[in-house]
N, C-alpha and C positions, 0 to 999 in steps of 0.2 A: 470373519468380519474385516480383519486385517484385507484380505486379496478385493476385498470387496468395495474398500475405501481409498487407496492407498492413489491410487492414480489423480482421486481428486484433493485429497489431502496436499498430496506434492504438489501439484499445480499448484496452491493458494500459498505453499508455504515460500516456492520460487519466487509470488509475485511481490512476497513480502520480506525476505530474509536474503538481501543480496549475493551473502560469503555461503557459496556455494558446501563450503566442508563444515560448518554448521547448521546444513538441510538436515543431515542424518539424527542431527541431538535433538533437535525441534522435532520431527517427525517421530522423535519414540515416545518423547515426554506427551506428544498429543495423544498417541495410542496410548502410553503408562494412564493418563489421565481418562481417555474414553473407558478403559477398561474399567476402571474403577469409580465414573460415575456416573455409569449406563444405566444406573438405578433412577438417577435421577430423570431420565428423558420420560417426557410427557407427549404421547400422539396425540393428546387432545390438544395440546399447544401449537403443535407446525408439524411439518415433516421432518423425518429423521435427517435428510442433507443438511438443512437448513441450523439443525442444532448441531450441528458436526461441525459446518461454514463457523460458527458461532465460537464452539471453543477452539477449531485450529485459527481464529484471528487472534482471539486472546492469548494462544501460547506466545504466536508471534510477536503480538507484543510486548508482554511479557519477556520475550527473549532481547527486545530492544530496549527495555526497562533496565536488566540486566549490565546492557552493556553500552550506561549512561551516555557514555564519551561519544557514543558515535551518534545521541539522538538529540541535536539542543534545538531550540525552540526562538526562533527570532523575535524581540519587542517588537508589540503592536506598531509604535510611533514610528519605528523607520520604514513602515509599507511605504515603497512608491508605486508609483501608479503609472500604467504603462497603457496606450489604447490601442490597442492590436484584436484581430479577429482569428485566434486562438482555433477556432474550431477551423476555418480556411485552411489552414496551413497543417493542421493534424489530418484534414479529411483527404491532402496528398498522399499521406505515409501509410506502407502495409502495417496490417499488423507486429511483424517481425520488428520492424522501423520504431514502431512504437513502444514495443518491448524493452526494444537496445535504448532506448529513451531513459525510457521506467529504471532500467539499471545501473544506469548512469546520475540520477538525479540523487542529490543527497538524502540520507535517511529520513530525516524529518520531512521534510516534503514529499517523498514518495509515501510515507505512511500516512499520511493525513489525504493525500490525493486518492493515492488504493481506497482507503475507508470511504471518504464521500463521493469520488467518481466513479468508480467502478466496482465499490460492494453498498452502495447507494446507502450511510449511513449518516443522520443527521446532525449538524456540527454539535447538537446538543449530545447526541448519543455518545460519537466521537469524545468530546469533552469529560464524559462519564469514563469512558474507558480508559484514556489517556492521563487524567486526574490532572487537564488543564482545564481554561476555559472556552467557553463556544468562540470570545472572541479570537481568540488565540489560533482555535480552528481555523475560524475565517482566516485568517491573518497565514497561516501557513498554507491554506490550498491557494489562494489568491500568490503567494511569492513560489510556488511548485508552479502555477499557470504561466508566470512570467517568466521563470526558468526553460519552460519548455520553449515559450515562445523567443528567448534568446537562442538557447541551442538550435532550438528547427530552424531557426532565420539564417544563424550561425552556418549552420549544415547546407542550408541551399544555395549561402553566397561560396561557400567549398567547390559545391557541385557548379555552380556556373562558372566559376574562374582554374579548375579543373584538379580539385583537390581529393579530396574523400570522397 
């Protein structure tokens, strides 16, 4: 099971656990835990990927849970508001581009951005798992978008004036 998982396990755990020498701890405590409650998987519920996707985001979190300092959560009341077309300026960058993005963004924004943009979970859900609230959600992907849209605007006056 292990050889059977483990490529996609890693993948998810990369996109969520920046400190690369803390993949290895998260990645065993996911299989310590699959192993132990493989009883509980139901195929009448989903497929097996999908309940796998399931507890390795939880570990992840979990391991951000853990390690308070690095995950704070910014008050609602100081969103500002920024009008920019976010998706223009992403739909430049390769994948890899957007990756080294994802890497660079702070923990709290990248985890609330990972959960609802790209493992499509809803702020309400999100807010269950995270033990804040949906608006708080909002509040953090909305300042993760505006981050990016600093950095990529950042990065392309770089590239025109002959930097990075």
């Amino acid at each position: 099971m292990y050889e059977a998982c483990i490529r996609y396990v890693y993948t998810i755990v990369a996109r969520y656990i920046a400190n690369e020498s803390d993949h290895k701890d998260v990645i065993q405590e996911i299989f310590a835990r699959l192993f132990l409650s493989i009883g509980s998987y139901d195929e009448h519920k989903g497929e097996f990927k999908f309940w796998l996707r399931r507890l390795t985001i939880n570990q992840c979190i979990q391991h951000h849970q853990k390690q308070a300092s690095s995950f704070k959560i910014v008050p609602l009341d100081s969103v500002t508001r920024m009008e920019s077309d976010l998706n223009d300026k992403i739909s430049t960058l390769t994948n890899d581009e957007i990756m080294l993005y994802l890497q660079r963004m702070p923990e709290g924004y990248k985890q609330i951005f990972m959960l609802v943009i790209i493992d499509d979970y809803s702020h309400q859900e999100v807010s269950e798992m995270l033990n804040i609230s949906p608006e708080t959600s909002r509040s953090q992907l909305h300042r993760a978008k505006n981050w990016l849209r600093e950095n990529i605007s950042n990065h392309n006056l770089k590239l025109l004036v002959g930097g990075i």
